[in-house]
N, C-alpha and C positions, 0 to 999 in steps of 0.2 A: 498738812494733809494735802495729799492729790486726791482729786474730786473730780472722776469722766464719767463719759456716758458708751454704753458698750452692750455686745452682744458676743456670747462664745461663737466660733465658727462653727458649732453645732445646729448654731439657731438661724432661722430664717433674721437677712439683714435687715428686715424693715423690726425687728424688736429692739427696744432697749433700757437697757440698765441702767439704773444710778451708780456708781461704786467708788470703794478705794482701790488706791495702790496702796498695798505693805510691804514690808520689807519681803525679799526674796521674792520680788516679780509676783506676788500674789497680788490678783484680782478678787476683791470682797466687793459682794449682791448688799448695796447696801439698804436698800427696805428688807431684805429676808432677813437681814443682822438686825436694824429696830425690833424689828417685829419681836425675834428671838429673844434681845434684850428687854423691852414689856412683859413678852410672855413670860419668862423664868427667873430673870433678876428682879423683876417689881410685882412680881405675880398679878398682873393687870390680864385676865383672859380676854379680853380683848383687843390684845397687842395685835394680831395680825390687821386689822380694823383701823384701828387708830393709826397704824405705820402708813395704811395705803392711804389714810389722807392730810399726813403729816408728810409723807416724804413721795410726792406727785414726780413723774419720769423728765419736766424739762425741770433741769436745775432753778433757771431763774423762777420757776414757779415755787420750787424751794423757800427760794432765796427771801419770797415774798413773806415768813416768817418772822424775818427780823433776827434778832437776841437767838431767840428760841431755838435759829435753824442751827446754828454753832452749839448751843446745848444739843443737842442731836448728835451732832456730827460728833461733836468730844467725847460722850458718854460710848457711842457704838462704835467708834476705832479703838477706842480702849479694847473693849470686850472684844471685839472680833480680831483684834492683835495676838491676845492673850490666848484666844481660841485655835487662831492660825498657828502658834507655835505648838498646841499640843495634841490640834489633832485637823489638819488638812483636808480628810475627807466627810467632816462636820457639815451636817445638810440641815434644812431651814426649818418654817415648822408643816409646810407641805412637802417634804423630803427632795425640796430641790437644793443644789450645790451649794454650797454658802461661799467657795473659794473656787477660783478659777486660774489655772496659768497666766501668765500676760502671753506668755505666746499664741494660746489657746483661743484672744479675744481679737475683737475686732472694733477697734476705735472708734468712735462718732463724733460729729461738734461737739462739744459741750455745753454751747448756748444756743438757741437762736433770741436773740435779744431784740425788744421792741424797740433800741433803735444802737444804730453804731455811729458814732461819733471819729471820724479818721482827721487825724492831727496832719498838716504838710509841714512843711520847710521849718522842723522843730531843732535841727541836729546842727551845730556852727560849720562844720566840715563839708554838711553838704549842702550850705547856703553855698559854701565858697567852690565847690564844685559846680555850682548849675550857673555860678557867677553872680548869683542875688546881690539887692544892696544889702544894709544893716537889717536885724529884725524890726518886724513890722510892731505896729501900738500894741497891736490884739494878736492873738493868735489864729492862725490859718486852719480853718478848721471848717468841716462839712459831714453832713448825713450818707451813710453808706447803707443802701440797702441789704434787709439780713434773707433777701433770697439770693447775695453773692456769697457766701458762707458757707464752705464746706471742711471736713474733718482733717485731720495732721496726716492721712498716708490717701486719702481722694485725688484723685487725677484732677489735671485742670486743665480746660479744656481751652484752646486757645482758636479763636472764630476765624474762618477763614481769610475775612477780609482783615484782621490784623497781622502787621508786619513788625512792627517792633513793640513787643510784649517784654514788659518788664518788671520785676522784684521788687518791693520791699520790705523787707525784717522787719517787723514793730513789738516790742512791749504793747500788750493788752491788757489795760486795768477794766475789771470786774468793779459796777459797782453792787455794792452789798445793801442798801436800804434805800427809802425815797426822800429827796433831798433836796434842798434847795438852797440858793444862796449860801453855800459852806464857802466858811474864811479857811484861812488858807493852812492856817494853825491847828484846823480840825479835818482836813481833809481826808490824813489816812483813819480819819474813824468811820468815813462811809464806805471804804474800801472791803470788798469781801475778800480778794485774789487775783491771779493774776495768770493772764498766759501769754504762749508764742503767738503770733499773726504775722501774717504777710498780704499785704495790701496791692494784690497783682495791677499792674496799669497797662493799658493799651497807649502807649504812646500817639502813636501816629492820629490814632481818632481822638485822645484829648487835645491834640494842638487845632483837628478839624472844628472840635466845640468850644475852645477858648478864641478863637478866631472870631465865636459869633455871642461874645461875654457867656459861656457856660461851660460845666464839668460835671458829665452825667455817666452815657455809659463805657466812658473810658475806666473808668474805677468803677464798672458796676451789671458786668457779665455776670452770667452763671458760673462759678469756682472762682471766682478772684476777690476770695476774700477767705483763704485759709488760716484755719484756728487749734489751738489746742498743746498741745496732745491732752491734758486736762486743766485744772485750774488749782493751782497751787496758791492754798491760802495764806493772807497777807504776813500772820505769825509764823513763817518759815523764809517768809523774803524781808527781811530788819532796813536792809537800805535798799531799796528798787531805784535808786538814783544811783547805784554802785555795780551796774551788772555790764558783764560780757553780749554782746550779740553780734550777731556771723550771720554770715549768708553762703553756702557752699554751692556751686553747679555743676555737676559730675565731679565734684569731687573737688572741685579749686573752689578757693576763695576769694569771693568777691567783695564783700562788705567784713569789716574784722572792726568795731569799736567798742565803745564802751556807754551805757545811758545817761552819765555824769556829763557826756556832752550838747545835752540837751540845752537847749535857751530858754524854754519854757518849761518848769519841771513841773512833775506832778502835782503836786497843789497849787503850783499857778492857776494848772490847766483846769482839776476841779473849782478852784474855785472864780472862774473864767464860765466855763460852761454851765455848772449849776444854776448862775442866772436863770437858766431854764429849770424845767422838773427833771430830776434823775429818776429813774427806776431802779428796783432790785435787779439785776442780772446785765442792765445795761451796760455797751463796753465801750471805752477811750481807748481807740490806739493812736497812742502818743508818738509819731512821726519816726523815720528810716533815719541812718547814716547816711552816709557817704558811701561809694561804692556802687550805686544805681548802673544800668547799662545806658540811659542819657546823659552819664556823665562822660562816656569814652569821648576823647578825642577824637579827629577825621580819620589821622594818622593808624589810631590805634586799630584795634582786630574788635570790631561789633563784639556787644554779651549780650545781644536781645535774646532771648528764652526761645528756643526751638521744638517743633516735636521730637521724642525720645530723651529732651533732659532729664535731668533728675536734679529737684528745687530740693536744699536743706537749707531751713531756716531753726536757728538756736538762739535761746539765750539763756544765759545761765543761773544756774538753781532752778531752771524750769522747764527744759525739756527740749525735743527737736522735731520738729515735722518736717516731713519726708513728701514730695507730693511729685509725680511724675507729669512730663507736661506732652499733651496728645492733643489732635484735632477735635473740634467739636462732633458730639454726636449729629449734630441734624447741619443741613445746607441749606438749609430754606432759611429765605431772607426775607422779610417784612419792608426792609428798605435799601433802597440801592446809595451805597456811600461814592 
């Protein structure tokens, strides 16, 4: 199942939806679908009730079901599957749309999660690009503010004072329950899903703060931390250690590999990090390839991110965000770099 968060271009952008994707680019409302399902297949009259506090608008508040939230989700993609093939202009039980175009909608994050976990120097290809020694005992690994977080086609805004802004692709695991110390054997059982991210970096200002032992708002502007396009549960991704990921800029590609060349796989990394408390909806993005624009050579032609690009980051069975890259909206500065 694909699982986002969305609003038709009918509706004012600050609303938003829970939904699936179905087959045929249909958009399903999916609390109007519980509800509908309560109300007429279990004959509970008070399905509309019970949906608006089983199925709350931030997924990860979902997510904080547990078991149950996946009984949900299974029962009502069935039915709204089976609905969607026979009759498209099927309305809820306040006779609002049940189904909506995909073109018709308008994307959102899909999480904002209580905390983001960004993996570094995870990919072998791009230790040996930045020139790294061997991988380290632990893994490289840091808190990422979820006010850099924005949706798969949101602009990102790139601050004036940065000069070399840069990409990277990540697999983003969703975690699905609360967790602690998971071996490594059981790690995809706290997995809920997974999505695209890209992990924007301000080059030039993280070398000003590693200079002085820190790494803050180089990874941790406003939009530099694109997500989504929704979250593809983990029963549709069988090996996430076997996926395609790209990174395109206007159209060329920059990063082309694969997540099998990871040093640190996913259940390392779960059960590495779990040491601490996981949450429901919390995400690991599990480190870039190779292909960064700090990997160019002197020689070569700069790929730092300019205004008017056009970022596509993919990986595959799961999706592509698209995000254009523009000046910041405001100039006012707090501090002089």
């Amino acid at each position: 199942m694909k699982i986002l968060i969305y609003n038709r271009n009918s509706e004012s952008i600050n609303l938003r939806r829970m939904g699936l994707l179905l087959e045929g680019d249909i958009v399903a409302d999916l609390r109007a679908g519980y509800a509908l399902y309560l109300t007429h297949e279990k004959g509970n009259a008070k399905g509309k009730e019970i949906a608006h506090v089983c199925m709350p608008r931030p997924i990860a508040d979902f997510l904080q079901l547990g078991p149950a939230a996946f009984d949900i989700l299974n029962v009502t993609h069935e039915m709204l599957n089976k609905l969607a093939r026979s009759d498209r202009a099927a309305t809820g039980l306040d006779g609002e749309p049940l189904f909506s175009p995909f073109k018709e909608c308008r994307l959102h994050a899909p999480l904002r999660p209580s905390k983001i976990i960004a993996v570094g120097l995870n990919y072998r290809e791009h230790m040996k690009e930045g020139g790294f020694a061997s991988p380290m005992k632990v893994p490289s690994a840091w808190i990422k503010a979820n006010s850099s977080i924005i949706g798969p086609t949101r602009d990102i805004e790139k601050p004036a004072i940065v000069h070399q802004l840069d990409y990277e692709t990540e697999l983003a695991v969703v975690i699905g329950q609360r967790c602690k110390n998971v071996p490594e054997e059981k790690a995809y059982d706290v997995i809920a899903g997974y999505m695209v991210a890209n992990d924007i970096s301000a080059r030039d200002i993280i070398k000003v703060e590693r200079q002085e032992g820190n790494q803050l708002l180089g990874k941790m502007f406003d939009t530099f931390f694109a997500t989504g396009p929704w979250i593809v549960t983990k029963d549709e991704i069988p090996d996430p250690m076997n996926l395609a990921i790209m990174t395109r800029v206007n159209g060329e590609t920059r990063q082309n590999s694969n997540t099998g060349d990871m040093i640190w796989s996913i259940p390392k990394l779960i059960a590495y990090l779990s040491q601490m408390t996981l949450e429901p909806g919390d995400v690991i993005s599990t480190g870039t390839p190779e292909g960064v624009a700090l990997g160019r050579k002197p020689a070569q032609t700069p790929w730092w991110l300019r205004e008017g690009d056009l970022l596509e980051s993919e990986v595959e069975k799961i999706g592509v965000l698209r995000n254009k890259i523009v000046a910041e909206s405001t100039m006012e500065r707090s501090w002089r770099w």
